[in-house]
C-alpha positions in Angstrom: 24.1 -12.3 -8.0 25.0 -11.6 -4.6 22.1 -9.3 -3.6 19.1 -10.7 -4.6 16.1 -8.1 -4.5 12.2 -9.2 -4.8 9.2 -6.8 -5.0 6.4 -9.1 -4.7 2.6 -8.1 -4.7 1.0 -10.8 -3.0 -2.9 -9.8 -3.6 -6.1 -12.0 -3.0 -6.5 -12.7 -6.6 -3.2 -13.0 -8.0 0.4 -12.9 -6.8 3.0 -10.7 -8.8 7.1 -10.6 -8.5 9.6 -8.4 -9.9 13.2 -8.6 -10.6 15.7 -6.0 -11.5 17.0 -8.2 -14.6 13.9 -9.8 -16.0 10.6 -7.3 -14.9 7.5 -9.3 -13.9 8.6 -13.0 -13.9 5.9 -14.3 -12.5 2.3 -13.7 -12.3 -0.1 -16.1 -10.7 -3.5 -16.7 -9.3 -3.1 -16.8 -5.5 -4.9 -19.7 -5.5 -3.9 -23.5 -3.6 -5.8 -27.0 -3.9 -5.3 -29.2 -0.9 -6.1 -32.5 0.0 -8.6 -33.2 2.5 -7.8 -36.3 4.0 -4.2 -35.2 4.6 -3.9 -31.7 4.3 -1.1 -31.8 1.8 -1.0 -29.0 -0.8 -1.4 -30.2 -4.4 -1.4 -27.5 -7.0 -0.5 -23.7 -6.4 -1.4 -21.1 -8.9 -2.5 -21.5 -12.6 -2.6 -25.5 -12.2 -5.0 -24.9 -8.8 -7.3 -22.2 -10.6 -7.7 -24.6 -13.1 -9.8 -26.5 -10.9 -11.6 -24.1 -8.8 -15.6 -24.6 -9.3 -14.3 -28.7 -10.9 -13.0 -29.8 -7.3 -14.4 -33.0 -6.1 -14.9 -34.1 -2.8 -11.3 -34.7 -1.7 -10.0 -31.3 -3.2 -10.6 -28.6 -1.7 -9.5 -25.2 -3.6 -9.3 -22.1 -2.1 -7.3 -18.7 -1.9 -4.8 -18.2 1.4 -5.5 -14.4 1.6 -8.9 -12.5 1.9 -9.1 -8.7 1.2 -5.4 -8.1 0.7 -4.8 -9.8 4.2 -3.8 -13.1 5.4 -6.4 -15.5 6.2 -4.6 -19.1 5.8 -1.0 -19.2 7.1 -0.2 -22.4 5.9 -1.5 -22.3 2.7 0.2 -18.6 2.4 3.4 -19.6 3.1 3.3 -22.5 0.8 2.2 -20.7 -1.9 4.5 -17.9 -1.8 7.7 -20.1 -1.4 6.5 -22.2 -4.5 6.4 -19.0 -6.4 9.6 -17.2 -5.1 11.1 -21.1 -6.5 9.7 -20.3 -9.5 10.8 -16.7 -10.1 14.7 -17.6 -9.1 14.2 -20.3 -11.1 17.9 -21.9 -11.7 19.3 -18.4 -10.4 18.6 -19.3 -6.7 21.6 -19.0 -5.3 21.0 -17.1 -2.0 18.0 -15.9 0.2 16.7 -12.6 -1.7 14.9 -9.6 0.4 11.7 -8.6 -1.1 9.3 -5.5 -0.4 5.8 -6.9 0.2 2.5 -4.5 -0.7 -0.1 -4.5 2.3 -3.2 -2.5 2.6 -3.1 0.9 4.1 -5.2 -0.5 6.6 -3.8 -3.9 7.7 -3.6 -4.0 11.6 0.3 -4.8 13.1 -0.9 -8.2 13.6 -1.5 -8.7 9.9 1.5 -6.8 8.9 3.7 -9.6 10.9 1.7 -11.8 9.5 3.1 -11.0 5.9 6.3 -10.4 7.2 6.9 -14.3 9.2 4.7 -15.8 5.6 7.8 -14.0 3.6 10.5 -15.6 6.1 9.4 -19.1 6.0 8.6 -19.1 2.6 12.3 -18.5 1.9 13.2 -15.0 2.1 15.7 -13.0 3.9 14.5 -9.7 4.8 11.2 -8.0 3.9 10.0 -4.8 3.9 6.3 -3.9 4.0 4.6 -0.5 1.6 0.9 0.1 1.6 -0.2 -0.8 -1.7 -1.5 2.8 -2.5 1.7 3.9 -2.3 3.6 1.5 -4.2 1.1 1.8 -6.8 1.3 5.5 -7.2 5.3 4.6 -8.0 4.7 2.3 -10.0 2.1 4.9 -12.0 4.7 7.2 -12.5 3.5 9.9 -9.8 6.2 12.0 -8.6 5.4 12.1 -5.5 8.8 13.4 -4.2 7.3 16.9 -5.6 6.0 19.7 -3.1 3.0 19.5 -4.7 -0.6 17.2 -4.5 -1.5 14.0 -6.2 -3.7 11.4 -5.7 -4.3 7.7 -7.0 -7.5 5.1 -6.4 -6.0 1.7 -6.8 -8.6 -0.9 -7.1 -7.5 -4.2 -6.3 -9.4 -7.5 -6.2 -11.3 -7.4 -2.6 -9.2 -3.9 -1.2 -9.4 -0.2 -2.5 -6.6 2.1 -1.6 -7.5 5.6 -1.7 -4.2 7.5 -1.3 -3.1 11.5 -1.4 0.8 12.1 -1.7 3.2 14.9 -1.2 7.0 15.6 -0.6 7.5 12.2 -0.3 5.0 11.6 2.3 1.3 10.1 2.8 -0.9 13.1 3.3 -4.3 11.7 3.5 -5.2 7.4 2.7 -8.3 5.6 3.7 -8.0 1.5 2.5 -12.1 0.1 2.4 -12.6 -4.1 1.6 -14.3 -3.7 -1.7 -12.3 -4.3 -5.1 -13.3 -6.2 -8.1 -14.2 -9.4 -6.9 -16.9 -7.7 -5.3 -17.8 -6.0 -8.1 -18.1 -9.6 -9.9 -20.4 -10.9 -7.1 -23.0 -8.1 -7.1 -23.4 -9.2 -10.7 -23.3 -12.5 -9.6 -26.6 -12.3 -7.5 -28.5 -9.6 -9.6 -28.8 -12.5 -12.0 -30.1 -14.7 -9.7 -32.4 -12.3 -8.4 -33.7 -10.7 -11.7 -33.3 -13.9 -14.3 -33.7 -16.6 -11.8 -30.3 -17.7 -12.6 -27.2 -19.2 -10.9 -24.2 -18.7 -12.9 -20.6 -19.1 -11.9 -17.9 -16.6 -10.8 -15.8 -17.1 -13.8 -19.2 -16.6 -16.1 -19.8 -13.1 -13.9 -15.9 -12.6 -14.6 -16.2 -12.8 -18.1 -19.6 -11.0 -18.3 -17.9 -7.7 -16.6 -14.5 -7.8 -18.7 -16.3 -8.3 -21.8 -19.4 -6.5 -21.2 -19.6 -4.6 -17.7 -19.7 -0.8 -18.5 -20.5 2.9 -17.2 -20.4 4.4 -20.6 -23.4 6.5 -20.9 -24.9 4.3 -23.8 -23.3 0.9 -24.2 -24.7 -1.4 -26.6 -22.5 -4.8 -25.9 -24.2 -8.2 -25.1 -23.5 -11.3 -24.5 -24.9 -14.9 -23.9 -24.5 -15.9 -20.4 -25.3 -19.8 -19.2 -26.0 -20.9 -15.8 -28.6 -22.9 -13.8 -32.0 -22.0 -13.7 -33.1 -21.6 -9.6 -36.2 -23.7 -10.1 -35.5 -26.4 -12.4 -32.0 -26.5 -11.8 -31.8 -27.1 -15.8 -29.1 -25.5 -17.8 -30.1 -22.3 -18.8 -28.5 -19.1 -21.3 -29.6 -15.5 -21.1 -28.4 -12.6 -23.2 -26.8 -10.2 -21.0 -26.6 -6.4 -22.0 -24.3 -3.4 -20.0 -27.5 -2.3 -18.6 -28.3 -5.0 -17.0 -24.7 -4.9 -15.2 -25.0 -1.1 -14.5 -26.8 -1.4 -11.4 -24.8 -3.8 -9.4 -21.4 -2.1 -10.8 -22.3 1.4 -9.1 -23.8 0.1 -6.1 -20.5 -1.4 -5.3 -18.7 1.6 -7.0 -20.8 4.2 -5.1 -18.3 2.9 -1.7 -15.0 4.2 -3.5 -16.6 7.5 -4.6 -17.6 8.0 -0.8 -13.5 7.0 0.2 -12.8 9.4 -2.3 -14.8 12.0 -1.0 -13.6 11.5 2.3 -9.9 11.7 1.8 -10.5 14.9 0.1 -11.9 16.0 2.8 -9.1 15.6 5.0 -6.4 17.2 2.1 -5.3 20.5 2.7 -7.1 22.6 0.1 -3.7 23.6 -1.6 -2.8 20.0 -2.5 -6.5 19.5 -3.7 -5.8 22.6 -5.9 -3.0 20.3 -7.1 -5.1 17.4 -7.6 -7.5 19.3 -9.9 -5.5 20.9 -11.9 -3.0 17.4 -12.4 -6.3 15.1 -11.6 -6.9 11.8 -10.0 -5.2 8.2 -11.3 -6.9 4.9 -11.4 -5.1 1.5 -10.7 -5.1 -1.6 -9.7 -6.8 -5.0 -12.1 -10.1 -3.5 -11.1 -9.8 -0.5 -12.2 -9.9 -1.0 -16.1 -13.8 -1.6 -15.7 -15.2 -0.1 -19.4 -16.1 3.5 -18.9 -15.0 3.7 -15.1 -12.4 6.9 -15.1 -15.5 8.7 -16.8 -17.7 7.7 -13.8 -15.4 8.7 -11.4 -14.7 11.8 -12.9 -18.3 13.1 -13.1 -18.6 12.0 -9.3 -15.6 13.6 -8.5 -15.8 16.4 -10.4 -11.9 16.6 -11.5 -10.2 14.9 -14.4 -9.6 11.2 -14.1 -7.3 9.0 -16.4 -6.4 5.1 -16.2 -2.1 4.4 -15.1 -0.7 2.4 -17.9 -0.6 -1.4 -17.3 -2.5 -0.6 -13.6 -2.6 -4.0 -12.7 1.0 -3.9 -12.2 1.5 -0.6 -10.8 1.9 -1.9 -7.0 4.3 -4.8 -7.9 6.6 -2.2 -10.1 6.1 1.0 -7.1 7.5 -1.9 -4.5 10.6 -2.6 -6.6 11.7 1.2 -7.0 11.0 1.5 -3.0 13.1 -1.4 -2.8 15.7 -0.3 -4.8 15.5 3.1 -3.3 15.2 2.1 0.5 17.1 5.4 2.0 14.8 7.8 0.2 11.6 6.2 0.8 11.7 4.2 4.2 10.5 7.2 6.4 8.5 9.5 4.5 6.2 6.5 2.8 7.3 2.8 4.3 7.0 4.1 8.0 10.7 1.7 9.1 
């Protein structure tokens, strides 16, 4: 009651927070409408999502961060003090301290960035973990262990490649390429092959239901969208196979992180890495036949955390609530 504590996974697609007494309490889009004429912020969240690709004129709807980092302050700090109201909900009785994910690879001026966005928007104190590593807690990894292991979490627009041992970061490389991307490859193969425009939350649906690396998926769907000369409505019968091509273009990027952090692991930890093999996080991450994909690249056994969407919001509580063991070997304060 006294001690409030907040892990909160701000991402570009969707905002997480998690309390000691209640577990995820809030999960989000990290989305804002605005008004144009005035600037004033109208809907945050679900209720602004709601109306992204519906705006008209005087709406405009849009997301505050872009590839795990801050791009729009305002809207940022707005957003994230209308959620922390709405995770204390009638139990907000003092400022709280959160720990806030960041990528690996977020410059100091981005970091402060998150840190002044969790200040105004209400909190006390906040401590910053790369999301790799708050995601490997959150996975289960014990990383505390004189021995190797390494997790790929996939987040919406930011990959976080990350190799941990004895409690420290061995080897990490963060690359701007997550899910969304994924979405928008498939986005304008369509156009390019069909002669077809459809929307981001069509391409969504098409990879969740659909997208696939299996060796021989048979799914399908009916897709609709604009036709490019016409402009009529327009609805195709998409397969996995036509999906396969833009999902390991964009895929190919991670294997090559991969690659490259291995590279840089001393061989004994990889040893450990084989023989314990690789975890895969983050919402993009639970792409149909992916840890298969990875492992054949990678040539070492691959499996999929449980729940990996919320991986880094529940590794940024336990670093919260374990701040003396982890703030120097894996939160660099």
């Amino acid at each position: 009651m006294l001690k409030r504590q907040l892990a909160i996974d701000m991402g570009t697609a969707n905002t997480r927070i998690y309390v000691k007494s209640g577990g995820i309490v809030l999960n989000e889009p990290s989305v804002i409408a605005r008004d144009v004429d005035n600037d004033a912020i109208l809907a945050v969240g679900r209720a602004a999502e709601e109306l992204l690709g519906r705006q008209n004129e005087k709406i405009e709807v849009s997301r505050p961060l872009t590839s795990g980092v801050i791009a729009d302050f305002a809207g940022a700090r707005v957003m994230l003090g209308t959620f922390i109201r709405r995770a204390s909900g009638r139990w907000h009785i003092s400022q709280p301290e959160a720990m806030m994910t960041v990528p690996s690879g977020a410059t100091s001026t981005e970091q402060r960035a998150v840190i002044d966005v969790g200040r105004r928007a209400g909190l006390k104190s906040v401590y910053l973990i790369p999301s790799g590593v708050s995601a490997a807690l959150g996975a289960g990894l014990p990383v505390i262990e004189p021995k190797g292991h390494m997790i790929i979490d996939i987040g919406s627009e930011t990959t976080e490649v990350t190799v941990l041992s004895l409690g420290g970061v061995v080897a990490s490389r963060s690359i701007r390429l997550g899910g969304t991307n994924m979405t928008e490859a498939i986005m304008r193969t369509i156009k390019r092959i069909h002669g077809v425009q459809i929307g981001i939350g069509s391409a969504e649906e098409a990879k969740r239901l659909v997208g696939s690396l299996a060796e021989k998926p048979k799914s399908s769907m009916k897709i609709h969208g604009r036709a490019n000369v016409k402009g009529q409505p327009q609805t195709l019968s998409i397969g996995a196979k036509d999906l396969r091509a833009p999902l390991e273009a964009a895929l190919e990027r991670i294997v090559l992180a991969a690659r490259s952090v291995l590279e840089k692991t001393p061989p004994d930890l990889v040893s450990d890495i084989v023989e314990s093999g690789m975890i895969l996080s983050g919402g993009g991450a639970q792409l149909h036949g992916l840890s298969e994909y990875f492992q054949a690249k990678l040539q070492t056994h691959v499996k999929l955390a449980q729940d990996p969407e919320l991986c880094a919001v529940k590794g940024a509580f336990i670093a919260l609530t374990h701040l003396n063991d982890y703030k120097r070997s894996l939160l660099g304060i």
